[in-house]
C-alpha positions as CSV (number, residue, x, y, z in Angstrom):
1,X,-92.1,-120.7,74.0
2,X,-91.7,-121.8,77.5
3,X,-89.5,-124.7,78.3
4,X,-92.6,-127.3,79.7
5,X,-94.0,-126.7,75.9
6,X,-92.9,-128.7,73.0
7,X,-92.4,-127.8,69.2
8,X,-94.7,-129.3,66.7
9,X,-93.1,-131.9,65.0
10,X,-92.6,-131.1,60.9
11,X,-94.9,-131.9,58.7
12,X,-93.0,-135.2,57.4
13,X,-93.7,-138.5,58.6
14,X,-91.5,-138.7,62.0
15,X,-91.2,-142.5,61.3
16,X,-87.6,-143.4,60.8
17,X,-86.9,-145.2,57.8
18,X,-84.4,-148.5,58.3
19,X,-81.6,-148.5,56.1
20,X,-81.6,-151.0,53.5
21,X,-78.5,-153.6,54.2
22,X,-75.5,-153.0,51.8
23,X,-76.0,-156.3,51.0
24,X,-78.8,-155.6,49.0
25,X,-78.9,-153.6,45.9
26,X,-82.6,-154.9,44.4
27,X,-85.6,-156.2,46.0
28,X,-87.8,-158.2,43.3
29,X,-91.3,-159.2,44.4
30,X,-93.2,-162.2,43.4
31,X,-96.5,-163.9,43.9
32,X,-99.9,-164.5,42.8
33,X,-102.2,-161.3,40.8
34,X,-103.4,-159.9,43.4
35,X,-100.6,-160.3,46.4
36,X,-99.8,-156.3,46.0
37,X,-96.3,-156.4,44.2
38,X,-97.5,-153.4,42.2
39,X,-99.1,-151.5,45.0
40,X,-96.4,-152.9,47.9
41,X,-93.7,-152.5,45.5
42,X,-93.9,-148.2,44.9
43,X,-94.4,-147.6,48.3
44,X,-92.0,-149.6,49.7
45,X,-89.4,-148.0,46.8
46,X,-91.1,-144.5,48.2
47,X,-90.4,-145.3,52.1
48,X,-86.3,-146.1,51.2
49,X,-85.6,-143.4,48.1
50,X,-85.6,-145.9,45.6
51,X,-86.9,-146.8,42.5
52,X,-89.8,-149.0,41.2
53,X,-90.1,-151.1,38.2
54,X,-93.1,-153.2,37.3
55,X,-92.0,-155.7,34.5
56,X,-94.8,-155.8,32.9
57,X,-95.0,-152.2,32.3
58,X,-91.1,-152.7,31.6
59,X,-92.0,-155.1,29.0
60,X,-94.9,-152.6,27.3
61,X,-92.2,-149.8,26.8
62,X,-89.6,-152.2,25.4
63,X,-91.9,-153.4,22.8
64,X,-94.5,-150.7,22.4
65,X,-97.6,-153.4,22.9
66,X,-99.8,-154.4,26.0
67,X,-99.1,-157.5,28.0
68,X,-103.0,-159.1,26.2
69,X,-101.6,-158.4,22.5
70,X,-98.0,-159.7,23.3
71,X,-100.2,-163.0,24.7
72,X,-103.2,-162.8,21.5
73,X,-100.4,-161.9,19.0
74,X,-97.4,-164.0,19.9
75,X,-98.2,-166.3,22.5
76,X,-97.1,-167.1,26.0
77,X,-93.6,-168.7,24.6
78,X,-92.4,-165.8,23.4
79,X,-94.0,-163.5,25.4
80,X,-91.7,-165.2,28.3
81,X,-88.8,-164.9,26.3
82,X,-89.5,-161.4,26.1
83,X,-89.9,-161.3,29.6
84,X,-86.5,-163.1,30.0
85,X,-84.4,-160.4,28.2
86,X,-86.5,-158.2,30.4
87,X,-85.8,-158.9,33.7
88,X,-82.2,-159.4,32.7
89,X,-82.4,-155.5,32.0
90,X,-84.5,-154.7,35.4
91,X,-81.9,-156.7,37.2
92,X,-78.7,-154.0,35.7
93,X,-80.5,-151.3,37.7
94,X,-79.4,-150.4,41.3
95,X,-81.7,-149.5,44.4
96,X,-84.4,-150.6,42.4
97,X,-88.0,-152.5,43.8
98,X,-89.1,-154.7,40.9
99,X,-92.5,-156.3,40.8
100,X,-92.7,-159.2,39.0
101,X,-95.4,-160.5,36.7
102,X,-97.1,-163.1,38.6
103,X,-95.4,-166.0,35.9
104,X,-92.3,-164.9,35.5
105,X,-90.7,-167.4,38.7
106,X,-92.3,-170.3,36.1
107,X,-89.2,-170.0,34.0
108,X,-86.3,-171.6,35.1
109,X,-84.1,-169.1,33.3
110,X,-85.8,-166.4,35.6
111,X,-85.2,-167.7,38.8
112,X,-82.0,-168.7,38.0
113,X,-81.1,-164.5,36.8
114,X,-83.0,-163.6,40.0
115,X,-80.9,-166.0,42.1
116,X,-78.2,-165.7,40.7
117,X,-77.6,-161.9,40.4
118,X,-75.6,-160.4,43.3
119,X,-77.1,-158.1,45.9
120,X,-80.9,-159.3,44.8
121,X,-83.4,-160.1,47.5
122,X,-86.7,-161.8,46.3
123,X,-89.5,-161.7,48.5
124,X,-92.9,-163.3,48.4
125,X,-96.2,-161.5,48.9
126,X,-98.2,-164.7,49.8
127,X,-102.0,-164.9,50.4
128,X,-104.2,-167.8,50.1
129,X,-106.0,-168.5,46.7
130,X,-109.4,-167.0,47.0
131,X,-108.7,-163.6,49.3
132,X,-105.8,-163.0,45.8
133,X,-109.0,-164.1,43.6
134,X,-111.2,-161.4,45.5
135,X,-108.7,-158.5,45.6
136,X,-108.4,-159.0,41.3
137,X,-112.2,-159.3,41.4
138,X,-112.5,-155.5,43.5
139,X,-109.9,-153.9,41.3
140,X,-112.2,-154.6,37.9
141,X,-109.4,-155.3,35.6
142,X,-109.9,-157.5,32.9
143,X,-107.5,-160.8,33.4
144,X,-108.2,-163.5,31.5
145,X,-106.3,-165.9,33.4
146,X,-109.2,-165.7,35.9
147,X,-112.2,-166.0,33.5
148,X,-112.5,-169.8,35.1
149,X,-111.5,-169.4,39.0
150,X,-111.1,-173.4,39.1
151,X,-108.2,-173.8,36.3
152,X,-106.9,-169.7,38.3
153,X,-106.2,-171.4,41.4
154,X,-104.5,-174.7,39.7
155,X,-102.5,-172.2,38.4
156,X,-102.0,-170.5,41.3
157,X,-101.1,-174.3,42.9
158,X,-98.5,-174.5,40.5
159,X,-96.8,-171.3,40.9
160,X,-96.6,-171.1,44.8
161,X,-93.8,-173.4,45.2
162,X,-92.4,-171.0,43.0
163,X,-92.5,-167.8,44.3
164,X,-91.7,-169.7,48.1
165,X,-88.6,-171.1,47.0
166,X,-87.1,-168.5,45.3
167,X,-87.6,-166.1,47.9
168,X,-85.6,-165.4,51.3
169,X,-88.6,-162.9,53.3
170,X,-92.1,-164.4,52.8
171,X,-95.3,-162.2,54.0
172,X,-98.7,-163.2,54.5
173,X,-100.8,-160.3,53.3
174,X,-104.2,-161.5,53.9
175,X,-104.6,-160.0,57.3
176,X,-102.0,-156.5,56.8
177,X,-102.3,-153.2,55.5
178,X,-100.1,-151.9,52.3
179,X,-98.1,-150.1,55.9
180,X,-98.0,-153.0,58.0
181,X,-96.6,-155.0,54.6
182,X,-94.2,-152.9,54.0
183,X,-93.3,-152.8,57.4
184,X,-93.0,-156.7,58.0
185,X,-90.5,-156.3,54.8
186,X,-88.2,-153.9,56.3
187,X,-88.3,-155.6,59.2
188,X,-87.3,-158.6,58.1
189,X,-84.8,-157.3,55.6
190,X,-82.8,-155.9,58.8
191,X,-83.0,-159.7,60.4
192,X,-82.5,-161.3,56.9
């Protein structure tokens, strides 16, 4: 090869990957069905070598039932109890992305474990109301929560102040990519 040609670079990505801060040994996100935590969430854990958790699936292992037939057979209160002892397990782990179930910063006792446990950086996949409503409505999954969009976005009303409080990086995903996300969140984690 002559010296005015250049090598091909390898076949893996040539984008350099920020190092997460050593101040951070979990990144939880929250917001609204919808906002991407489960989509955002493994390719963000991909893009730094760590792990992903969704509670909710967390929560199916533990108990061996789906998050409906926790609701239809128990309830929400103990359903979010369950959740509780949960995330207080998801939160042990180390280098870990955790997506949160979009109720779970309702609980006091959650924010306050989330807050509260060292090395944790909660972020907020924000979008207004009806793009959130859309995306669920596109991905053809039955949730019952939206089955009347007027009482959904009440709830989503409630919630917000929620998920913006608790968190220290916000993102507007209405107008990024799942890349550009993810990018705004390492970004900011850097700056953070």
């Amino acid at each position: 090869m002559s010296s005015s040609q250049t090598e091909p670079l390898p076949a893996t990505s040539a984008r350099t990957v920020p190092p997460v801060p050593s101040s951070v040994r979990r990144i939880v996100l929250t917001g609204f069905m919808g906002a991407g935590k489960s989509t955002i969430g493994r390719m963000l854990a991909e893009r730094i070598g760590w792990s992903f958790l969704d509670l909710d699936t967390h929560i199916e292992n533990r108990t061996g039932t789906t998050i409906p037939d926790l609701f239809s057979l128990h309830g929400e209160p103990r359903f979010r109890r369950l959740e509780s002892t949960a995330l207080a397990s998801a939160l042990s782990q180390a280098n870990v992305v955790l997506a949160l179930g979009g109720g779970a910063p309702e609980e006091l006792t959650n924010r306050l474990m989330i807050e509260q446990t060292p090395f944790t950086l909660a972020v907020f996949l924000d979008a207004p109301f009806p793009t959130l409503f859309d995306r669920c409505m596109l991905q053809q999954i039955a949730r019952p929560v939206l089955a009347d969009p007027v009482l959904a976005e009440q709830r989503f009303a409630r919630r917000r102040p929620f998920y913006s409080r608790l968190a220290r990086i916000a993102v507007d995903t209405s107008v990024l990519t799942a890349d550009e996300t993810i990018e705004a969140i390492l970004n900011r984690l850097n700056h953070a």
